[in-house]
mmCIF file of the N, C-alpha and C atoms, coordinates in Angstrom:
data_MODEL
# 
_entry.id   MODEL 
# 
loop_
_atom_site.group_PDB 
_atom_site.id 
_atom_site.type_symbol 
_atom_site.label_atom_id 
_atom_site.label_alt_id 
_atom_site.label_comp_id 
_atom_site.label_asym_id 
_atom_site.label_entity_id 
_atom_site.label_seq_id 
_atom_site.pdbx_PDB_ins_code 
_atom_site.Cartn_x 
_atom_site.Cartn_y 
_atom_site.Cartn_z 
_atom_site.occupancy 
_atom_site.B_iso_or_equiv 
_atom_site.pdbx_formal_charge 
_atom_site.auth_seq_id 
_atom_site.auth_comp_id 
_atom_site.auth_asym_id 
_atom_site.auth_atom_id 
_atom_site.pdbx_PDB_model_num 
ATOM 1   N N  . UNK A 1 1  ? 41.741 32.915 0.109  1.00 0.00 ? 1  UNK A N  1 
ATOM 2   C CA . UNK A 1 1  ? 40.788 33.013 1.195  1.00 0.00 ? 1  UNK A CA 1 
ATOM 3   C C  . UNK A 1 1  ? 39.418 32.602 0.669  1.00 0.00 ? 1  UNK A C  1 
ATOM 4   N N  . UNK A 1 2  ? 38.675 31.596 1.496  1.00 0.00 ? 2  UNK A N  1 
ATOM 5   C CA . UNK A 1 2  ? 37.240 31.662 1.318  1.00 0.00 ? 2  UNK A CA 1 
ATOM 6   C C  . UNK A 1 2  ? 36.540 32.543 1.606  1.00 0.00 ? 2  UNK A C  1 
ATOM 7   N N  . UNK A 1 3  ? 35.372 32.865 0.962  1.00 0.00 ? 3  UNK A N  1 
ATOM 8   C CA . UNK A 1 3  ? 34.354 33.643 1.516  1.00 0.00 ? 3  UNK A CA 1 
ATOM 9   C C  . UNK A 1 3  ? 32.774 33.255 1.675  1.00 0.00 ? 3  UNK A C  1 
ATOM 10  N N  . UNK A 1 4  ? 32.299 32.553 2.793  1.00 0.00 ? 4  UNK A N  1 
ATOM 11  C CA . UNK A 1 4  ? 31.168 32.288 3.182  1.00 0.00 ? 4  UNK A CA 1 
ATOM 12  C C  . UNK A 1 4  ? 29.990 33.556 2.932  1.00 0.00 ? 4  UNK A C  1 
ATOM 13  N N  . UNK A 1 5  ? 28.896 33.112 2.597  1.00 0.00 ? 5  UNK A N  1 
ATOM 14  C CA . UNK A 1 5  ? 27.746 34.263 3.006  1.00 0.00 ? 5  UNK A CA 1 
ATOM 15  C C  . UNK A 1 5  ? 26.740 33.172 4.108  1.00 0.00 ? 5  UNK A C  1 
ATOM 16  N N  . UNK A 1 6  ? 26.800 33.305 5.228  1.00 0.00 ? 6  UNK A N  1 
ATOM 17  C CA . UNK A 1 6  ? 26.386 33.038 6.276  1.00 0.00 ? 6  UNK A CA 1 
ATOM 18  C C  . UNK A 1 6  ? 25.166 34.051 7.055  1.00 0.00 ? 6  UNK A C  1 
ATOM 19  N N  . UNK A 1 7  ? 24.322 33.393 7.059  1.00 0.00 ? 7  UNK A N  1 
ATOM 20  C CA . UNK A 1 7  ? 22.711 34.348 8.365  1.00 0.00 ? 7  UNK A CA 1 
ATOM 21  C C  . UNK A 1 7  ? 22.912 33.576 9.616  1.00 0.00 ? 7  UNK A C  1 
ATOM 22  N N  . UNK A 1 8  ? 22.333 34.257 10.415 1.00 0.00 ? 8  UNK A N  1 
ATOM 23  C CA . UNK A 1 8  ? 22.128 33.798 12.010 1.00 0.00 ? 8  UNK A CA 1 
ATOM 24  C C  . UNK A 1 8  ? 21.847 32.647 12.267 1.00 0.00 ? 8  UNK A C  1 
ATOM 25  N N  . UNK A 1 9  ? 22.159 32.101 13.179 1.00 0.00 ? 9  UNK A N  1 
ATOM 26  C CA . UNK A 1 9  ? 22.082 30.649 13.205 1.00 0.00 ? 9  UNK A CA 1 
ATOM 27  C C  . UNK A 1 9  ? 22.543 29.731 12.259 1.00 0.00 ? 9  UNK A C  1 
ATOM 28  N N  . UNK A 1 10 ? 22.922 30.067 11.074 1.00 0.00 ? 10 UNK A N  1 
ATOM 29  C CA . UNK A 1 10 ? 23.891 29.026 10.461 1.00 0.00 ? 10 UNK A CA 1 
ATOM 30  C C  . UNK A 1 10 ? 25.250 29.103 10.861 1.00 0.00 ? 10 UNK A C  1 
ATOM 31  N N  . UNK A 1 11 ? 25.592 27.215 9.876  1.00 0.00 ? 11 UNK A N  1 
ATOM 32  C CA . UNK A 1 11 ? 26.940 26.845 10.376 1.00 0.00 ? 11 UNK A CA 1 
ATOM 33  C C  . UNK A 1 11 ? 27.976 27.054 9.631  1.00 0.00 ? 11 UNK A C  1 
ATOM 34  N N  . UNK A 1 12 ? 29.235 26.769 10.042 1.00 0.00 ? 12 UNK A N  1 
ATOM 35  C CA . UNK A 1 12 ? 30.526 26.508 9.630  1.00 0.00 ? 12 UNK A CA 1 
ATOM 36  C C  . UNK A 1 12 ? 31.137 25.334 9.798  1.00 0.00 ? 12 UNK A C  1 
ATOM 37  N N  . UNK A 1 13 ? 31.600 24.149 9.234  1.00 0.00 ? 13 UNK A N  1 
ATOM 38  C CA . UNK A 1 13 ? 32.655 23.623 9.605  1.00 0.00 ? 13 UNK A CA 1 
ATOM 39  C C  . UNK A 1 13 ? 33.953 23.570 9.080  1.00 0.00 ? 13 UNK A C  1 
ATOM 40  N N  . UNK A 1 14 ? 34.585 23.398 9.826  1.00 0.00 ? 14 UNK A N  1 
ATOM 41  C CA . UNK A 1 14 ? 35.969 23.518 9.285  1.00 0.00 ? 14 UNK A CA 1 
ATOM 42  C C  . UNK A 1 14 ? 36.437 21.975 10.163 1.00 0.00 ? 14 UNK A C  1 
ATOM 43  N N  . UNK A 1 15 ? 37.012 21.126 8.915  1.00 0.00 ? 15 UNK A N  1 
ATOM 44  C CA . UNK A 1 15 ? 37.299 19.547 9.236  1.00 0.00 ? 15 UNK A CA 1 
ATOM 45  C C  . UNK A 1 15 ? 35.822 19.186 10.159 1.00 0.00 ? 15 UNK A C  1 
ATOM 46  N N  . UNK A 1 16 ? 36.345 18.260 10.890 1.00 0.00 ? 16 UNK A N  1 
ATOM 47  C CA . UNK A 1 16 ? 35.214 17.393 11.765 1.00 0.00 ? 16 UNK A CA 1 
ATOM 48  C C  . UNK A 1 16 ? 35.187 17.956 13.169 1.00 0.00 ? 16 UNK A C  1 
ATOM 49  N N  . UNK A 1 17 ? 35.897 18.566 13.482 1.00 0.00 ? 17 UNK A N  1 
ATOM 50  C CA . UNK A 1 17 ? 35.805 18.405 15.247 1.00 0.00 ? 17 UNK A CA 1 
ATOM 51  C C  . UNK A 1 17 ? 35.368 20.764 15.147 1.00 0.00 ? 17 UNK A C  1 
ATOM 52  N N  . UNK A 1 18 ? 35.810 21.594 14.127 1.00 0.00 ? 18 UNK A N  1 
ATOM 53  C CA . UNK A 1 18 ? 35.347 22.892 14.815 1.00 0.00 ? 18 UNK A CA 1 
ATOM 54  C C  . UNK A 1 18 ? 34.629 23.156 13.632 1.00 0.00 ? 18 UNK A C  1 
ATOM 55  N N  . UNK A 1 19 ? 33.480 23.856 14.621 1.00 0.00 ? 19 UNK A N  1 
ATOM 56  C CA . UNK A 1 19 ? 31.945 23.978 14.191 1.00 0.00 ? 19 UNK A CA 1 
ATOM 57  C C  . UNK A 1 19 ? 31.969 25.865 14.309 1.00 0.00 ? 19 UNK A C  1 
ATOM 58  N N  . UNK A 1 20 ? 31.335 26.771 13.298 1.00 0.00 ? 20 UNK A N  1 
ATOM 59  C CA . UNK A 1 20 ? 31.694 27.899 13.585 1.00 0.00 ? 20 UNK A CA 1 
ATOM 60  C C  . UNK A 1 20 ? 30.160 28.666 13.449 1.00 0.00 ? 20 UNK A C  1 
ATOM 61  N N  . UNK A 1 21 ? 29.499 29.087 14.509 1.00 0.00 ? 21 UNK A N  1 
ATOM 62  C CA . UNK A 1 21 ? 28.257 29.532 14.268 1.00 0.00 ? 21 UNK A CA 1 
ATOM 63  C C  . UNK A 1 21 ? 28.095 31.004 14.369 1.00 0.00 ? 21 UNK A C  1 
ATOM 64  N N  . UNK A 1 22 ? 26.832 31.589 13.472 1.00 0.00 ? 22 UNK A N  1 
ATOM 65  C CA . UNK A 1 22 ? 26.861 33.274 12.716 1.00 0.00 ? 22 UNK A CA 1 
ATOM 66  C C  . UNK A 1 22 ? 25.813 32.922 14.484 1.00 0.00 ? 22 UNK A C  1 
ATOM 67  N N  . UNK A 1 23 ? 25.872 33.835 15.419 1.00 0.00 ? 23 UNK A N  1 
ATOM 68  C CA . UNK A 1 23 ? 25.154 33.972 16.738 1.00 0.00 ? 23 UNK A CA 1 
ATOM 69  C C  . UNK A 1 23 ? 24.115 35.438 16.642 1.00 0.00 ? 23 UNK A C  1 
ATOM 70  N N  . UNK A 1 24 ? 24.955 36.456 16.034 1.00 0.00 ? 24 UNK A N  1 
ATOM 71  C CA . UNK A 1 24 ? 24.424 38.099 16.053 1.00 0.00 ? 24 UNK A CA 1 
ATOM 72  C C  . UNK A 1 24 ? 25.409 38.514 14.874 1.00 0.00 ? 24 UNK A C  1 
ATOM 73  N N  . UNK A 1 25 ? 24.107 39.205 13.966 1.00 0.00 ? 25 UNK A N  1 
ATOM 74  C CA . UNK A 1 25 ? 24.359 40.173 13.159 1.00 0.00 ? 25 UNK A CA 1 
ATOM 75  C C  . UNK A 1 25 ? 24.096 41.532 13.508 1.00 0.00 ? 25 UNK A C  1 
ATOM 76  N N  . UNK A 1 26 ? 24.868 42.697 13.838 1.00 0.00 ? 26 UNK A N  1 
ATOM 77  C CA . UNK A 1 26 ? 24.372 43.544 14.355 1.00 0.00 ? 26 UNK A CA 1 
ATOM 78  C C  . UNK A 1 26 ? 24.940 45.031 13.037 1.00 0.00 ? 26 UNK A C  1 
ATOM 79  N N  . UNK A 1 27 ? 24.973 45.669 11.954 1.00 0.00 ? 27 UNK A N  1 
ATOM 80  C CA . UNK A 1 27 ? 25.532 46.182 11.767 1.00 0.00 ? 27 UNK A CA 1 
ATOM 81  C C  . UNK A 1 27 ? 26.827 45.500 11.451 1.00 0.00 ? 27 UNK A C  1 
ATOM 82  N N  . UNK A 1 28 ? 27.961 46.484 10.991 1.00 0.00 ? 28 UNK A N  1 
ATOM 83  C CA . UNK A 1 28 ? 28.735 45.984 11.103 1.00 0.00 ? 28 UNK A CA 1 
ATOM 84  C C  . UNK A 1 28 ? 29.615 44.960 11.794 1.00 0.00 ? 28 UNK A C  1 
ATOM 85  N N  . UNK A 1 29 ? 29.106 44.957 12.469 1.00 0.00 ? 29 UNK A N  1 
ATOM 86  C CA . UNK A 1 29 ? 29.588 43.722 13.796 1.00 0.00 ? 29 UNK A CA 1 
ATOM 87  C C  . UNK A 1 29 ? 29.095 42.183 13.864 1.00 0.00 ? 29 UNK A C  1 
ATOM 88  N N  . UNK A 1 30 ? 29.557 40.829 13.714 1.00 0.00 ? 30 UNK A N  1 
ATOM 89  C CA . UNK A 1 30 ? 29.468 39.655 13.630 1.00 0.00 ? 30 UNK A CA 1 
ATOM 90  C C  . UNK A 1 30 ? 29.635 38.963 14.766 1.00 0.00 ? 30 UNK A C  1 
ATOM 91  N N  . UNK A 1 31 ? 28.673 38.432 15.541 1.00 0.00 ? 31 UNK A N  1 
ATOM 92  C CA . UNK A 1 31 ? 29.218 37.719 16.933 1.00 0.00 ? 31 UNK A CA 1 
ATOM 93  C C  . UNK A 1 31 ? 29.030 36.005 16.380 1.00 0.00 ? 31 UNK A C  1 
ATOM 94  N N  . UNK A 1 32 ? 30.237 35.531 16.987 1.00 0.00 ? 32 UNK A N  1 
ATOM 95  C CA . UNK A 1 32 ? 30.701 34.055 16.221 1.00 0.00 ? 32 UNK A CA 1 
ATOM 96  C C  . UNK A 1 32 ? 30.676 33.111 17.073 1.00 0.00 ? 32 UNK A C  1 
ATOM 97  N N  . UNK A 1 33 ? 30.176 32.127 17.220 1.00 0.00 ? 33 UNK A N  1 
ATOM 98  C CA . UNK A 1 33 ? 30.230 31.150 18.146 1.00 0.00 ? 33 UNK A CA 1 
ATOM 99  C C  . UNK A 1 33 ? 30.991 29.822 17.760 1.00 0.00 ? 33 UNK A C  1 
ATOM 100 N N  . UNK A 1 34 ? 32.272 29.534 18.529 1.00 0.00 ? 34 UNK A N  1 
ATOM 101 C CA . UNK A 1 34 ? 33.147 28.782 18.077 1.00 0.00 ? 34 UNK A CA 1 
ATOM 102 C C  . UNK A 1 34 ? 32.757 27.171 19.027 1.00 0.00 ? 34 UNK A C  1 
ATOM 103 N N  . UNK A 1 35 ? 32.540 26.097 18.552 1.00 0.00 ? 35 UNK A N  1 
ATOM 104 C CA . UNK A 1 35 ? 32.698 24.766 19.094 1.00 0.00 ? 35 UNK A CA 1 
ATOM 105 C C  . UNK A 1 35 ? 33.925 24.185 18.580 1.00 0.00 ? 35 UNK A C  1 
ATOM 106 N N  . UNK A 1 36 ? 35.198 23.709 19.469 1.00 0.00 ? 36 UNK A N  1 
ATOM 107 C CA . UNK A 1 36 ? 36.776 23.155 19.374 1.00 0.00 ? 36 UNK A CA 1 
ATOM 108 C C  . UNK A 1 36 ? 36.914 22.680 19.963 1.00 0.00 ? 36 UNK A C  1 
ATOM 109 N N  . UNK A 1 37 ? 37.702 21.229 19.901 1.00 0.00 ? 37 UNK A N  1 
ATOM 110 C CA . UNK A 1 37 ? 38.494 20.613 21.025 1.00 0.00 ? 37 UNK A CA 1 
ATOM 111 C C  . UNK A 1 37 ? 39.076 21.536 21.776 1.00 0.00 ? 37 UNK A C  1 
ATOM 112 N N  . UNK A 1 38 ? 38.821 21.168 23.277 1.00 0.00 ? 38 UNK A N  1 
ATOM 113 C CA . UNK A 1 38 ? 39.874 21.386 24.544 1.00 0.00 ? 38 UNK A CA 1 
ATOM 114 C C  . UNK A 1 38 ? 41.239 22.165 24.165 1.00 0.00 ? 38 UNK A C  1 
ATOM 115 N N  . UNK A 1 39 ? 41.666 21.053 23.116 1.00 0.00 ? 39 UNK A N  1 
ATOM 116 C CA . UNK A 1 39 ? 43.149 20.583 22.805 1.00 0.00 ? 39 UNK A CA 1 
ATOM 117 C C  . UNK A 1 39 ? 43.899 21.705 21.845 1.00 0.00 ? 39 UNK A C  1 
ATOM 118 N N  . UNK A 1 40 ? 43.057 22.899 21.391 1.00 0.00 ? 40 UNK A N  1 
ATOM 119 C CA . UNK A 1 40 ? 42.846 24.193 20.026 1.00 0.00 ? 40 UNK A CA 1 
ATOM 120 C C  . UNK A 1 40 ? 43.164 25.379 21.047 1.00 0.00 ? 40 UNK A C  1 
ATOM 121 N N  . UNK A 1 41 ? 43.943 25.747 21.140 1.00 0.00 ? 41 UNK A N  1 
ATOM 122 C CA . UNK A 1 41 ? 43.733 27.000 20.941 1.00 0.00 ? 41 UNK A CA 1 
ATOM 123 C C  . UNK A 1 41 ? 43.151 28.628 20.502 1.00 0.00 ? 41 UNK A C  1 
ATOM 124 N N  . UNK A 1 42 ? 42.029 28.984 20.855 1.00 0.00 ? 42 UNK A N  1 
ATOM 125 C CA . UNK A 1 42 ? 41.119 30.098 19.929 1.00 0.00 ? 42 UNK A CA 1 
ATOM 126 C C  . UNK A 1 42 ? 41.709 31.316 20.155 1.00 0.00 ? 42 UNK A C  1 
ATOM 127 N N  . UNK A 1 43 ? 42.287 32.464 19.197 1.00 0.00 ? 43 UNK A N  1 
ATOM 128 C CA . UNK A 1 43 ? 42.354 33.800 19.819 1.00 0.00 ? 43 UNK A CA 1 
ATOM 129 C C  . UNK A 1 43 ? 42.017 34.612 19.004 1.00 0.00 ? 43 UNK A C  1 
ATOM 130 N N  . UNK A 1 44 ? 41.748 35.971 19.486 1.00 0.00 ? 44 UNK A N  1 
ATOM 131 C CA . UNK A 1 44 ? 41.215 37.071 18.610 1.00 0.00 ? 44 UNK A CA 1 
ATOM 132 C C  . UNK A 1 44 ? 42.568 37.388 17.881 1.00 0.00 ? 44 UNK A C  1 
ATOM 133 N N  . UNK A 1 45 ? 42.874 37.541 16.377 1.00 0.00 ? 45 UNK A N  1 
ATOM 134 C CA . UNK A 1 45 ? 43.953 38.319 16.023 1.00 0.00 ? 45 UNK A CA 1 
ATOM 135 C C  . UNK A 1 45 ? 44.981 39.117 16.870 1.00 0.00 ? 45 UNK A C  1 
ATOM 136 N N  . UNK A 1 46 ? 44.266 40.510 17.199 1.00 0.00 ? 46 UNK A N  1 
ATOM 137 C CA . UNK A 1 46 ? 45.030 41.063 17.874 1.00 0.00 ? 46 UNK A CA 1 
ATOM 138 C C  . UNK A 1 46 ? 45.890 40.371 19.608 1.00 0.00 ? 46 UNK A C  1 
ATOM 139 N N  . UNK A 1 47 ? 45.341 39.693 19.733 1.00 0.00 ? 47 UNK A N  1 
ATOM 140 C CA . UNK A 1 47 ? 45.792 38.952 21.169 1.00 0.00 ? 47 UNK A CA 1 
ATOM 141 C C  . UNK A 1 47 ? 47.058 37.766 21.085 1.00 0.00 ? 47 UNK A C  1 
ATOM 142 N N  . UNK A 1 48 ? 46.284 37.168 19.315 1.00 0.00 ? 48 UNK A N  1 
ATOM 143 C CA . UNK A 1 48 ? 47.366 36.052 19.524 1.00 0.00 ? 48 UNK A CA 1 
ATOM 144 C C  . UNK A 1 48 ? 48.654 36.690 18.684 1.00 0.00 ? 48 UNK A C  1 
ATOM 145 N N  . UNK A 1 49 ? 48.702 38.296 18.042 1.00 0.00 ? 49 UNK A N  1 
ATOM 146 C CA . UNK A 1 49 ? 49.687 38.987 17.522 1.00 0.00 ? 49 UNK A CA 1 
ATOM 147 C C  . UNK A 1 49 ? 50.601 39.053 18.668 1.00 0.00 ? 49 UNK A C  1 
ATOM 148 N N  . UNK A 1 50 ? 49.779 39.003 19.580 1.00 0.00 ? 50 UNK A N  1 
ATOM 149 C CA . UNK A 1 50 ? 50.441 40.325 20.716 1.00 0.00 ? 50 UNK A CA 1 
ATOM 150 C C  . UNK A 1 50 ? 51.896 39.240 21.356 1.00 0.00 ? 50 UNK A C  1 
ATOM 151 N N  . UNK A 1 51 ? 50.688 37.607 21.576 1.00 0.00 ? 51 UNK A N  1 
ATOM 152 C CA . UNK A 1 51 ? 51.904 36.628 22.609 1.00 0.00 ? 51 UNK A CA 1 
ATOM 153 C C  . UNK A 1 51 ? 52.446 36.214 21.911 1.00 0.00 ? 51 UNK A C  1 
ATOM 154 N N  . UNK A 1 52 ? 52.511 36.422 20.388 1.00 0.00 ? 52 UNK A N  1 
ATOM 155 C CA . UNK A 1 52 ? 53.452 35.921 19.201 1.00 0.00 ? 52 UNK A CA 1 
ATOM 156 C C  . UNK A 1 52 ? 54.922 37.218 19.658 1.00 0.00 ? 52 UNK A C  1 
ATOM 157 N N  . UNK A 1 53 ? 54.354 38.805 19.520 1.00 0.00 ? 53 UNK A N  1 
ATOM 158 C CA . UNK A 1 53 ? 55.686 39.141 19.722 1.00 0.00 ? 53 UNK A CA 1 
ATOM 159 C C  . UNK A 1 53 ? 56.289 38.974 21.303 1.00 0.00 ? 53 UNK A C  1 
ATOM 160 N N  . UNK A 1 54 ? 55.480 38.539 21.932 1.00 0.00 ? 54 UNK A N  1 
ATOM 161 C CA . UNK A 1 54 ? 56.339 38.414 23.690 1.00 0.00 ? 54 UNK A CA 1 
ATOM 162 C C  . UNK A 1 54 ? 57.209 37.305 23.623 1.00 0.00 ? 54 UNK A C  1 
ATOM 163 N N  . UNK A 1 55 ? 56.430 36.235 23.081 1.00 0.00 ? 55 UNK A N  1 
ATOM 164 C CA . UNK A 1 55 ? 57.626 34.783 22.826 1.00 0.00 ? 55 UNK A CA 1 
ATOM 165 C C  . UNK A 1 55 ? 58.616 35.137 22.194 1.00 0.00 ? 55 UNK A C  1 
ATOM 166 N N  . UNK A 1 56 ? 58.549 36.074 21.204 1.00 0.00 ? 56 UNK A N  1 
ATOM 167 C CA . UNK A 1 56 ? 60.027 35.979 20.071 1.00 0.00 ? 56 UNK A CA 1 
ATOM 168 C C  . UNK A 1 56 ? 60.697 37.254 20.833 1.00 0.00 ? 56 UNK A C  1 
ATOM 169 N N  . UNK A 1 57 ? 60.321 38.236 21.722 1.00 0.00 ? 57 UNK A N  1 
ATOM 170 C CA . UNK A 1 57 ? 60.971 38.794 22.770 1.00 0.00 ? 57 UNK A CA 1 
ATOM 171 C C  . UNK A 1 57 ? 61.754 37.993 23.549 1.00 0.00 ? 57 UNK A C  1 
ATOM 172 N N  . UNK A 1 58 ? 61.076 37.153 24.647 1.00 0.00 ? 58 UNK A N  1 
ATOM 173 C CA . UNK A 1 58 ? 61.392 36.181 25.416 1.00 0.00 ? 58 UNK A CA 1 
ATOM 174 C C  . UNK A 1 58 ? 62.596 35.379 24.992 1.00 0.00 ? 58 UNK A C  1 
ATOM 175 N N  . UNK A 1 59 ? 62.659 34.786 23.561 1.00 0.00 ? 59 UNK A N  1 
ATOM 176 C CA . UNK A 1 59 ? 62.925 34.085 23.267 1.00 0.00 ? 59 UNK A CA 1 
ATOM 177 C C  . UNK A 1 59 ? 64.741 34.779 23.043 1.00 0.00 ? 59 UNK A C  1 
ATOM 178 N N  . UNK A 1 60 ? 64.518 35.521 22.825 1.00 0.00 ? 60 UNK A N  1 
ATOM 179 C CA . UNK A 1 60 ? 66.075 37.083 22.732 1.00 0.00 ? 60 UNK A CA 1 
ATOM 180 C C  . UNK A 1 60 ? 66.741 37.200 23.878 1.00 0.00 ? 60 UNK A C  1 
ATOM 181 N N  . UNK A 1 61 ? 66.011 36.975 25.226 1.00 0.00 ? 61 UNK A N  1 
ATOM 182 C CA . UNK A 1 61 ? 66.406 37.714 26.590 1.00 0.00 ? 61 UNK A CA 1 
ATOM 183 C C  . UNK A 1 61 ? 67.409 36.812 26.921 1.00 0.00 ? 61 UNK A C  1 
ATOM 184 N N  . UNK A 1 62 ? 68.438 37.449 27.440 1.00 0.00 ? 62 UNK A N  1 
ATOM 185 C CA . UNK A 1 62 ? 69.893 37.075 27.641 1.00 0.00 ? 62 UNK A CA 1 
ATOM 186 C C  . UNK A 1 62 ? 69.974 36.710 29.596 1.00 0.00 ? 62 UNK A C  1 
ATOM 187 N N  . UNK A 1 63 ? 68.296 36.524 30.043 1.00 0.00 ? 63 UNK A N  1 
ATOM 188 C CA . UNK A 1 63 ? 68.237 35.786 31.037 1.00 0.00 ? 63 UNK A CA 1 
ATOM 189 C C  . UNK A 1 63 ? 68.901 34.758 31.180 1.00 0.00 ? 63 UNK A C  1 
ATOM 190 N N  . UNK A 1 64 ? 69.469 34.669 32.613 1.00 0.00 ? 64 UNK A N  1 
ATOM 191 C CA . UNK A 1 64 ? 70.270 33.057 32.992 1.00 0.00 ? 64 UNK A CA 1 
ATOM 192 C C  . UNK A 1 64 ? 69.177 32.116 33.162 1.00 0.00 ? 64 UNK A C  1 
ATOM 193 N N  . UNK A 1 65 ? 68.968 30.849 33.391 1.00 0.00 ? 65 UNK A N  1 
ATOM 194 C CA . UNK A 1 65 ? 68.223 30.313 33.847 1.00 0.00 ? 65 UNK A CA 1 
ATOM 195 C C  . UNK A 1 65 ? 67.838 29.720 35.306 1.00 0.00 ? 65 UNK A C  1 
ATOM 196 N N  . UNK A 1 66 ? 69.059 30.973 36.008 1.00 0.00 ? 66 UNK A N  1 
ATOM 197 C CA . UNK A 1 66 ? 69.289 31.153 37.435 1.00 0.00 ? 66 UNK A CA 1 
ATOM 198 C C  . UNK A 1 66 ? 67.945 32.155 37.572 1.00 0.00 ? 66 UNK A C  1 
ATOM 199 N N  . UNK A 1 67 ? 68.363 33.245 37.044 1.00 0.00 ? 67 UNK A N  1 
ATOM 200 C CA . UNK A 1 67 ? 67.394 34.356 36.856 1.00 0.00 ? 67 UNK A CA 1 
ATOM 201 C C  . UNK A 1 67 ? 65.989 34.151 36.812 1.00 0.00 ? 67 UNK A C  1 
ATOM 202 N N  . UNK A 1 68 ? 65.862 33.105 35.880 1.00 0.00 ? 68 UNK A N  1 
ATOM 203 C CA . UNK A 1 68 ? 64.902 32.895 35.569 1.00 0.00 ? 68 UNK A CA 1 
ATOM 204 C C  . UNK A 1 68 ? 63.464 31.902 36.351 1.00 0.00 ? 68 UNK A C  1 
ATOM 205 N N  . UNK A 1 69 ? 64.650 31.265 36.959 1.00 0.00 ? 69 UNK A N  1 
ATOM 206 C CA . UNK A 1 69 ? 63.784 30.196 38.011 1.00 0.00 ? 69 UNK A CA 1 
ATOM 207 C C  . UNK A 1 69 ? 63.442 31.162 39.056 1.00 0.00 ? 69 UNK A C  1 
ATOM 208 N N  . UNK A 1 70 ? 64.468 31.889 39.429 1.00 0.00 ? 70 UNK A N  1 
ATOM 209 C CA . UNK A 1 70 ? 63.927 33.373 41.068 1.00 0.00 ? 70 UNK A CA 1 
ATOM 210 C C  . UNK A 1 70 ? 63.125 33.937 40.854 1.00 0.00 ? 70 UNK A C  1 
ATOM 211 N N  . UNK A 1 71 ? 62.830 34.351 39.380 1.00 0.00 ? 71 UNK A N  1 
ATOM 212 C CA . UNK A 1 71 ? 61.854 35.220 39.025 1.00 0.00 ? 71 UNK A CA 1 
ATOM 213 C C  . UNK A 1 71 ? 60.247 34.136 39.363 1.00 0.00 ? 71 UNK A C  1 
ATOM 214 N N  . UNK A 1 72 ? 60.171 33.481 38.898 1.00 0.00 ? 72 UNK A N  1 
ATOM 215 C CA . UNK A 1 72 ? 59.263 32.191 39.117 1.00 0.00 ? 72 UNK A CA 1 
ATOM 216 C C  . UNK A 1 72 ? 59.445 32.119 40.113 1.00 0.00 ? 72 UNK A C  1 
ATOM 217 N N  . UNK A 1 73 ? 60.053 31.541 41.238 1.00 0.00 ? 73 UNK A N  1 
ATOM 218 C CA . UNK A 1 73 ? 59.791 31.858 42.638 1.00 0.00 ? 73 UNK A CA 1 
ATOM 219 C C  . UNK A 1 73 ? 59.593 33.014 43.219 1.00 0.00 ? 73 UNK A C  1 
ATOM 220 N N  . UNK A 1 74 ? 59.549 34.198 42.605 1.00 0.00 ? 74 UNK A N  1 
ATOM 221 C CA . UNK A 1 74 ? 58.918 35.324 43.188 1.00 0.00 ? 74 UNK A CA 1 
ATOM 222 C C  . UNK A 1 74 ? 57.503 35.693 42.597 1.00 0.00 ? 74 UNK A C  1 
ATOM 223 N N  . UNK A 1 75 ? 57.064 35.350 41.654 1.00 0.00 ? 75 UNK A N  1 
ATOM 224 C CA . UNK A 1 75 ? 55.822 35.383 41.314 1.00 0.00 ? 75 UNK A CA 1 
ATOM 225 C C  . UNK A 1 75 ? 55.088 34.218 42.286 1.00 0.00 ? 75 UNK A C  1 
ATOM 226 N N  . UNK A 1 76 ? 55.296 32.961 42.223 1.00 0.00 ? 76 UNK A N  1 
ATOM 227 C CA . UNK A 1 76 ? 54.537 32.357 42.840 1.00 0.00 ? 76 UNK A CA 1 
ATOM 228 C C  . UNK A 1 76 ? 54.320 32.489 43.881 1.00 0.00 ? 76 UNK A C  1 
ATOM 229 N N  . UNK A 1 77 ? 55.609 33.531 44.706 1.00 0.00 ? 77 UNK A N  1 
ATOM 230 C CA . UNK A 1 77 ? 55.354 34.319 46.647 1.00 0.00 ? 77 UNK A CA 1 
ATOM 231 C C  . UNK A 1 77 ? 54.092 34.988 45.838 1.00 0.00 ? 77 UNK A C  1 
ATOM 232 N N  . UNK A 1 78 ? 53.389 35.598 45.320 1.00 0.00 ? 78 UNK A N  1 
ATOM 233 C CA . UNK A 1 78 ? 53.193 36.850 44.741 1.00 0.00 ? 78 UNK A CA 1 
ATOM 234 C C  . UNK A 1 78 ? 51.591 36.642 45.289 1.00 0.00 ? 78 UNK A C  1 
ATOM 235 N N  . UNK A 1 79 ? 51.281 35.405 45.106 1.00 0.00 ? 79 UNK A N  1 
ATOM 236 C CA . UNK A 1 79 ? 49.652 34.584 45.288 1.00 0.00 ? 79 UNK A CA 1 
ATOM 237 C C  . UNK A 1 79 ? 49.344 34.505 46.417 1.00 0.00 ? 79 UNK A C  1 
# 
């Protein structure tokens, strides 16, 4: 792991296209300002833990793909 020592308003880059800026130092707390392609995906740890275990759930379920399309047509009544 790297370890930056970064103040407010300085940068980060990582490759050419994401730019990572120190926004608020508050105490323990770091507010980060991320610039990324569209095309990136950004998530907080805990969030992208979370749809990591729903996919490999998902990915188990012994759904038909009968099942699975009704269910999708009942969500989309749902709107």
């Amino acid at each position: 792991m790297l370890v930056l020592t970064r103040g407010k308003g300085q940068k980060i880059m990582i490759g050419q296209d994401i730019v990572l800026t120190v926004v608020e130092v508050n105490g323990d707390q770091v507010r980060i300002g991320i610039e990324a392609p569209s095309d990136i995906s950004i998530y907080r740890e805990e969030i992208y833990r979370s749809i990591k275990e729903q996919n490999e759930f998902a990915s188990k379920s012994e759904l038909t793909l009968d099942q699975i399309e009704l269910i999708g047509t009942l969500l989309k009544q749902k709107k």
